[in-house]
N, CA, C and O atoms as a GROMACS GRO file, in nm:
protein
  320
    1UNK      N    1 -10.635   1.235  20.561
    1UNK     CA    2 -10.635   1.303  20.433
    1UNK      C    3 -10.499   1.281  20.368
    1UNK      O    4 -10.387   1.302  20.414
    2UNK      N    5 -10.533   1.236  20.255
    2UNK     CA    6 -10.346   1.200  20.191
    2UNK      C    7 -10.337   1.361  20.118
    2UNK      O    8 -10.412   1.457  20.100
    3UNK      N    9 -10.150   1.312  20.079
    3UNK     CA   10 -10.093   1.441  20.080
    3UNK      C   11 -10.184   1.506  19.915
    3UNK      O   12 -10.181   1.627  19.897
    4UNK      N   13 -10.235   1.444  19.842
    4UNK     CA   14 -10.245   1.505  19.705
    4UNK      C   15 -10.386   1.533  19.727
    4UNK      O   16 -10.426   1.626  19.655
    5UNK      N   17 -10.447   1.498  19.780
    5UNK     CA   18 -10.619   1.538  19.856
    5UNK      C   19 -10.549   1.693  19.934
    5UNK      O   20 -10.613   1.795  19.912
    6UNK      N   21 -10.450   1.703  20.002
    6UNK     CA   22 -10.465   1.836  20.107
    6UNK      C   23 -10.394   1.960  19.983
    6UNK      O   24 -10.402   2.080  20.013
    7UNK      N   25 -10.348   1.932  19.888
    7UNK     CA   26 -10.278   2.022  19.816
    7UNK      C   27 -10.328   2.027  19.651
    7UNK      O   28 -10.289   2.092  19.554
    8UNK      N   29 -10.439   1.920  19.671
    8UNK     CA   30 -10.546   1.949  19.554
    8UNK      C   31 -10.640   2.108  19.544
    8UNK      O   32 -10.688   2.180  19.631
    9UNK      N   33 -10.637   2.112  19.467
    9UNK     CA   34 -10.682   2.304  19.410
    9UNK      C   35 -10.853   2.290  19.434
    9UNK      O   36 -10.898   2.177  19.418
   10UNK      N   37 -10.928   2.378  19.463
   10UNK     CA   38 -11.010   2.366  19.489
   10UNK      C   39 -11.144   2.396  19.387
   10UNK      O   40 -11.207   2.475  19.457
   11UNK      N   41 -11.209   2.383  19.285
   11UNK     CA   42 -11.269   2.356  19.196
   11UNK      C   43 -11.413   2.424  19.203
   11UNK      O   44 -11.518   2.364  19.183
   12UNK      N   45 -11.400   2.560  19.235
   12UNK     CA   46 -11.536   2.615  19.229
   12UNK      C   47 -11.652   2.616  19.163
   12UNK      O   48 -11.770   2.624  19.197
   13UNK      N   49 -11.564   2.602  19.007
   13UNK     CA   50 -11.717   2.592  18.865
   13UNK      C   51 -11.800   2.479  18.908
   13UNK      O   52 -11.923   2.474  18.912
   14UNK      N   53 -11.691   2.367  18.948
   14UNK     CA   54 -11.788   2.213  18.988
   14UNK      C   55 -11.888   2.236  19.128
   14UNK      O   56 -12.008   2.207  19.129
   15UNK      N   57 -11.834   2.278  19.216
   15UNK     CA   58 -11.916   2.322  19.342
   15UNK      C   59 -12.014   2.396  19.325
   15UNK      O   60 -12.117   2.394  19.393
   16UNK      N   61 -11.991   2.465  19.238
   16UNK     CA   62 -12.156   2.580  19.199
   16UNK      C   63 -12.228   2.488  19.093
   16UNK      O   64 -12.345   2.509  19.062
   17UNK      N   65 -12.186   2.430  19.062
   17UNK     CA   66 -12.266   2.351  18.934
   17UNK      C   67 -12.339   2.231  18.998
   17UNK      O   68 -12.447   2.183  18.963
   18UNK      N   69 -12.245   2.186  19.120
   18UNK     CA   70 -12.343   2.071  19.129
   18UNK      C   71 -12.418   2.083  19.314
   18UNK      O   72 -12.498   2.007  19.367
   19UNK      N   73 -12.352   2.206  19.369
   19UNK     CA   74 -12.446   2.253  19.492
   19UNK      C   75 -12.513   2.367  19.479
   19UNK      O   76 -12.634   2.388  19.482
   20UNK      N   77 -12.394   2.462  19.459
   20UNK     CA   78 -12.466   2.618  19.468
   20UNK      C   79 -12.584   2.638  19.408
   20UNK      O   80 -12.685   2.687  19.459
   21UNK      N   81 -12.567   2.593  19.283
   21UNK     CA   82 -12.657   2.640  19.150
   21UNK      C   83 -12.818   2.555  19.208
   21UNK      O   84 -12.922   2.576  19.144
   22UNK      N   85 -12.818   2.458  19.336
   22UNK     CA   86 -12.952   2.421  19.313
   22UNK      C   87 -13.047   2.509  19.359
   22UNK      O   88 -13.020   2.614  19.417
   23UNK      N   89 -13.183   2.458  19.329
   23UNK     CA   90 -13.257   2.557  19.362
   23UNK      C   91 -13.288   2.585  19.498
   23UNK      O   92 -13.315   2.691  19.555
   24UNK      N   93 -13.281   2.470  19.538
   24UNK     CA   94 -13.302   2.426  19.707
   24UNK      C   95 -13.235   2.565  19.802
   24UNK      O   96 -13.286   2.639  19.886
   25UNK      N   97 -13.101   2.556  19.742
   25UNK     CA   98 -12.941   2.632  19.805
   25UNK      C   99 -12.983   2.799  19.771
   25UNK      O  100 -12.946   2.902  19.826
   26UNK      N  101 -13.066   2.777  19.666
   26UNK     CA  102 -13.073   2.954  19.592
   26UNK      C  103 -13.170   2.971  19.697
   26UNK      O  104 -13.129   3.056  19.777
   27UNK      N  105 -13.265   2.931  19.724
   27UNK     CA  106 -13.390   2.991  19.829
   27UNK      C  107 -13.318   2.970  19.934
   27UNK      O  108 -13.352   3.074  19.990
   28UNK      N  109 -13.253   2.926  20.002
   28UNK     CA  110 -13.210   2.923  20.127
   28UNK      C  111 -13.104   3.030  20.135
   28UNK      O  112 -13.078   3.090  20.239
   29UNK      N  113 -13.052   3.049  20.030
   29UNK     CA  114 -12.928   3.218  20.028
   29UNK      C  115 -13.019   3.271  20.015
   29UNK      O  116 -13.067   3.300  20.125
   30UNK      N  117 -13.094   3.315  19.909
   30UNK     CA  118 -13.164   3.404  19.934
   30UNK      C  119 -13.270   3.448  20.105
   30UNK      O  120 -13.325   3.556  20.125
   31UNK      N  121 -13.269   3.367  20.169
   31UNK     CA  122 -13.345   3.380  20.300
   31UNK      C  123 -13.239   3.463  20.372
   31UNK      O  124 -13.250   3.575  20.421
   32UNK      N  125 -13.152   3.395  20.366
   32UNK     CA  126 -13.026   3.464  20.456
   32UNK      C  127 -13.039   3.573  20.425
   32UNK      O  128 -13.119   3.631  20.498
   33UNK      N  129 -12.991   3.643  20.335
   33UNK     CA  130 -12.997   3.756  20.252
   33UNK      C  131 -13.116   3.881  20.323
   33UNK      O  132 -13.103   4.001  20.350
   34UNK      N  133 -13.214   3.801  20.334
   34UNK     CA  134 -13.322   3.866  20.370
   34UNK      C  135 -13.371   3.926  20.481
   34UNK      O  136 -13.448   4.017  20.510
   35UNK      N  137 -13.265   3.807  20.560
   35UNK     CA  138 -13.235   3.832  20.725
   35UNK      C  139 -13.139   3.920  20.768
   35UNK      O  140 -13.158   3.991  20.866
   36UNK      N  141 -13.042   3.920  20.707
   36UNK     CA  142 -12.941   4.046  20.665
   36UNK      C  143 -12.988   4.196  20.634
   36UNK      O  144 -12.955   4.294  20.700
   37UNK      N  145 -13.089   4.196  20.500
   37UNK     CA  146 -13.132   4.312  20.493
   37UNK      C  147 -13.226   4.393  20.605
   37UNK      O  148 -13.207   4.509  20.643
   38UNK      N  149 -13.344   4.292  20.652
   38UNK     CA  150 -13.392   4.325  20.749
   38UNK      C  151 -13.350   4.398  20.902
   38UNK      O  152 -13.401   4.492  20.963
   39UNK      N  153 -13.187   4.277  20.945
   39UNK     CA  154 -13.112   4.364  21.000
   39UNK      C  155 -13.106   4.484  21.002
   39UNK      O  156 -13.134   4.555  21.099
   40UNK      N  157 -13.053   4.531  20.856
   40UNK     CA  158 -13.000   4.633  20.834
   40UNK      C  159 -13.090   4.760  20.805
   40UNK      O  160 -13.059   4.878  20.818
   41UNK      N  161 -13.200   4.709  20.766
   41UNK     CA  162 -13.304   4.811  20.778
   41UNK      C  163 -13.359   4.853  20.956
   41UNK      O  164 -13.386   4.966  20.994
   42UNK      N  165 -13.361   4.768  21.012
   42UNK     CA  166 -13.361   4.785  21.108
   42UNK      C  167 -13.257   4.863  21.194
   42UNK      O  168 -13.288   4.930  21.292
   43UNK      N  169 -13.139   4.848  21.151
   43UNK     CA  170 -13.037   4.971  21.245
   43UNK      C  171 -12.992   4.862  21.302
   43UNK      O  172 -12.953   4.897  21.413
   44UNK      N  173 -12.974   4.739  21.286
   44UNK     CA  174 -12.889   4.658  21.400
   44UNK      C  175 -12.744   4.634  21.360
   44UNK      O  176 -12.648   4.652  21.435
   45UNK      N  177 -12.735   4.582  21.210
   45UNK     CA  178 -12.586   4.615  21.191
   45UNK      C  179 -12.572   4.684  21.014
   45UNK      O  180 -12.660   4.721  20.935
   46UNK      N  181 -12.466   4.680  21.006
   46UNK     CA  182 -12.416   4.796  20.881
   46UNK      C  183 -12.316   4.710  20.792
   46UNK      O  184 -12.266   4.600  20.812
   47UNK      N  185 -12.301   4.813  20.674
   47UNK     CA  186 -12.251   4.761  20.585
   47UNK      C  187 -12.079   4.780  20.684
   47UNK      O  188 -12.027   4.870  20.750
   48UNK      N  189 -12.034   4.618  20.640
   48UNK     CA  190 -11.859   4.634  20.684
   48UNK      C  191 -11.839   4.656  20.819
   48UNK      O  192 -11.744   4.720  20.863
   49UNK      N  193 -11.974   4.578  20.920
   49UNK     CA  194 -11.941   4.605  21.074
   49UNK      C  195 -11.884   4.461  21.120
   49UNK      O  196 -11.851   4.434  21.236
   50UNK      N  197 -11.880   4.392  21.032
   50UNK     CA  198 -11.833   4.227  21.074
   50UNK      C  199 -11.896   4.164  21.167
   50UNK      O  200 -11.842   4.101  21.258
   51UNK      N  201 -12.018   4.177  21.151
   51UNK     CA  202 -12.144   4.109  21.214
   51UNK      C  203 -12.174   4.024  21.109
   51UNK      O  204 -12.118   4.034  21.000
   52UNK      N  205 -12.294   3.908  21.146
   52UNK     CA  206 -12.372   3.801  21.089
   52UNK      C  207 -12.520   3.798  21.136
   52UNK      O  208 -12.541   3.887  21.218
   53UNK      N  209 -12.595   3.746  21.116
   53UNK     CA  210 -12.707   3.785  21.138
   53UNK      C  211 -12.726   3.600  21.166
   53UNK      O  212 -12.713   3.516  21.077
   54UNK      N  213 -12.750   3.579  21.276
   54UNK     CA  214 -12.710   3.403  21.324
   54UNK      C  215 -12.890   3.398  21.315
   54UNK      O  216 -12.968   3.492  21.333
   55UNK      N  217 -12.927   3.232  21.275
   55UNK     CA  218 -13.085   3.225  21.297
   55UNK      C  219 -13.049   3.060  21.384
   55UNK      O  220 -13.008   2.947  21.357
   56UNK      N  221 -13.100   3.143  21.508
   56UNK     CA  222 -13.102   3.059  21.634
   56UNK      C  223 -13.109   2.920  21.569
   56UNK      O  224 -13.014   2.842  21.560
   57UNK      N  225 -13.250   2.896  21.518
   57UNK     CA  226 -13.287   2.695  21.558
   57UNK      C  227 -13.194   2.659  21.389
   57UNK      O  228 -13.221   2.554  21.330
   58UNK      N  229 -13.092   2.754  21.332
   58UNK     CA  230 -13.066   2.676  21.224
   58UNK      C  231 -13.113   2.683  21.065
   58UNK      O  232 -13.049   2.666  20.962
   59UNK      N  233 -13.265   2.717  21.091
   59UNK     CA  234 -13.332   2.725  21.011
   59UNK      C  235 -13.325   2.872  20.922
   59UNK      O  236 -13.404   2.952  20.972
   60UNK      N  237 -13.258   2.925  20.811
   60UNK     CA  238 -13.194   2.989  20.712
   60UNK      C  239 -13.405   3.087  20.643
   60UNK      O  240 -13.415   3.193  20.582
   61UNK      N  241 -13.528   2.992  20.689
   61UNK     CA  242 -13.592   3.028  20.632
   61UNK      C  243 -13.711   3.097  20.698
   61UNK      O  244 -13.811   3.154  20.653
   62UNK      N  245 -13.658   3.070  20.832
   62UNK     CA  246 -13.696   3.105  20.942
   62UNK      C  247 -13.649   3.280  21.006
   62UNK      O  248 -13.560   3.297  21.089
   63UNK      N  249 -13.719   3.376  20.952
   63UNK     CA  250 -13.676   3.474  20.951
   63UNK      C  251 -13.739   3.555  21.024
   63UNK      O  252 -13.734   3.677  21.016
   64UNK      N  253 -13.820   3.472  21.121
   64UNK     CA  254 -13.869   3.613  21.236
   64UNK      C  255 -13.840   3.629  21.336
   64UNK      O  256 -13.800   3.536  21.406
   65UNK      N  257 -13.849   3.738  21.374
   65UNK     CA  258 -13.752   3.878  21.490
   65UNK      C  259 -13.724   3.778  21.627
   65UNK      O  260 -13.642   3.816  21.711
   66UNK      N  261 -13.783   3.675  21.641
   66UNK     CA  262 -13.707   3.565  21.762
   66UNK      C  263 -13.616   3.500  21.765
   66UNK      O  264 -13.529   3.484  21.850
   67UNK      N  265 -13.643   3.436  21.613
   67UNK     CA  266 -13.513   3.361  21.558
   67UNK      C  267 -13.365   3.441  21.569
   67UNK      O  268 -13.276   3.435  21.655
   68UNK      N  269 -13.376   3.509  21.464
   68UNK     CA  270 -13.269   3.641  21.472
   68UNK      C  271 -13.187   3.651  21.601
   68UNK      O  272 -13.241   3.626  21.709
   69UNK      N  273 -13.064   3.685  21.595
   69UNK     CA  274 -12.948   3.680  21.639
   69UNK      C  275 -12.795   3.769  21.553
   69UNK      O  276 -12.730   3.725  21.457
   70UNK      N  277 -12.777   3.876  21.614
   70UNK     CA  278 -12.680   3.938  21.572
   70UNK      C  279 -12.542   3.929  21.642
   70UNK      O  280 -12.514   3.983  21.748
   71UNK      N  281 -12.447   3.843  21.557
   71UNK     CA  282 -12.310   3.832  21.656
   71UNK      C  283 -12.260   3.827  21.562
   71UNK      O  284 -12.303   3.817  21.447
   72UNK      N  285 -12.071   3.839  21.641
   72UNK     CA  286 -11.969   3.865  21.536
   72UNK      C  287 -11.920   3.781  21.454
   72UNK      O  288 -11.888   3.668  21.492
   73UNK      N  289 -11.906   3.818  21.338
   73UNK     CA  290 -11.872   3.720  21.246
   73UNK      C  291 -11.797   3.597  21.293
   73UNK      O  292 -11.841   3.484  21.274
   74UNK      N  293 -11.703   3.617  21.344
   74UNK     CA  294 -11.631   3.486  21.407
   74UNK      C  295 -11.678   3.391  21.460
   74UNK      O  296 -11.685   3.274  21.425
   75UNK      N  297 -11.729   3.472  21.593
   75UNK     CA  298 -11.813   3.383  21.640
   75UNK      C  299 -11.940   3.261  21.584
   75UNK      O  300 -11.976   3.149  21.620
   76UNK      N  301 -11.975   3.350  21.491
   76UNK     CA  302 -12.098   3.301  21.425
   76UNK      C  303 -12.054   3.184  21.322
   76UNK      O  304 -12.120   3.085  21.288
   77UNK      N  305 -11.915   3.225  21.279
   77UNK     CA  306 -11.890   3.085  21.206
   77UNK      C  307 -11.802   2.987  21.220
   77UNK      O  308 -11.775   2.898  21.139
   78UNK      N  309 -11.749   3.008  21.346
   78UNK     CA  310 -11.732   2.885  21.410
   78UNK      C  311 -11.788   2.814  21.489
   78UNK      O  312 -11.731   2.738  21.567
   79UNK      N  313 -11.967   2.839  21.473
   79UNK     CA  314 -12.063   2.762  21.503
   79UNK      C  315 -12.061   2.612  21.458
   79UNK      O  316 -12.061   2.607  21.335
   80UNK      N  317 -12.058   2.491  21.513
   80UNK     CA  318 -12.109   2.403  21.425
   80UNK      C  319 -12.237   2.347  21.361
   80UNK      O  320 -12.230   2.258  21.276
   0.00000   0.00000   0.00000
């Protein structure tokens, strides 16, 4: 990585414009989301407990109670 690539600013409007914003990315947050709430309706974790709600095979759309996986944030995202 050269030096003006590591101390280049990081450009969010462009990143949401040309990933976030697709539709593909919106249904797949939104899944997460869903897996989260469910969590939380469920009593497994809470608002501000620094948990994640991990979906085992990967799959973001894949949201039933097998898949599911509750670990700590850290852990969960230094998954690769």
């Amino acid at each position: 990585m050269s030096r003006s690539q590591k101390n280049a600013r990081r450009n969010y409007k462009r990143e949401y414009e040309t990933f976030h914003k697709k539709p593909s990315q919106l249904k797949r947050n939104n899944a997460r989301h869903r897996a989260r709430y469910a969590a939380e309706k469920a009593g497994k974790v809470h608002v501000g407990d620094k948990k994640d709600v991990h979906h085992k095979d990967g799959n973001p759309q894949n949201n039933s109670p097998s898949n599911l996986q509750v670990m700590p944030e850290g852990k969960n995202r230094s998954r690769k």
